[in-house]
N, C-alpha and C positions, 0 to 999 in steps of 0.2 A: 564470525557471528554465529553460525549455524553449521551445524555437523552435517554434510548429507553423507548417505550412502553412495555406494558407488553404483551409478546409473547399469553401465555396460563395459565390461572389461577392456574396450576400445577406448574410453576414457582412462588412459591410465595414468600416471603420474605427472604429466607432461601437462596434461589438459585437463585435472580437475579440480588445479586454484582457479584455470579462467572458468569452468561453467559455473564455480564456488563464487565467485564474485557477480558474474553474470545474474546468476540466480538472486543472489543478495539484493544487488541492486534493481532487478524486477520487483522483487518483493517492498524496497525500501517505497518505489516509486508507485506501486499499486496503494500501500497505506499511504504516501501525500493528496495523490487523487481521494483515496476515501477520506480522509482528513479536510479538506478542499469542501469536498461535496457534504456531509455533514455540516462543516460551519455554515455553508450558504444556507439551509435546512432548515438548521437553528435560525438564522437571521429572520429566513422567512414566514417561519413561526411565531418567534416573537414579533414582528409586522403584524399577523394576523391578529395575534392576541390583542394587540396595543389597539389597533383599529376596532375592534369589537368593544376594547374597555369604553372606546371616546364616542361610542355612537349613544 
């Protein structure tokens, strides 16, 4: 998915598909959580909205 650089020469060929993957799936799993939190956001918005239309 994503190119990194090489952190520190102690990562070398052995160990930088797992931080490559590692990292991937950090990142993958930080945008579910924002994705998550956003919709509930929205939902709660449009709640407010609706409620304010019906008063």
């Amino acid at each position: 998915m994503l190119k990194h650089k090489p952190i520190h020469p102690i990562f070398n060929n052995r160990w930088s598909p797992v931080i490559e993957f590692a990292t991937d799936s950090l990142l993958f799993m930080l945008f579910g959580i924002a994705g998550v939190v956003l919709s509930v956001l929205s939902d709660c918005v449009v709640k407010v909205f609706q409620g304010k239309d019906s008063r």
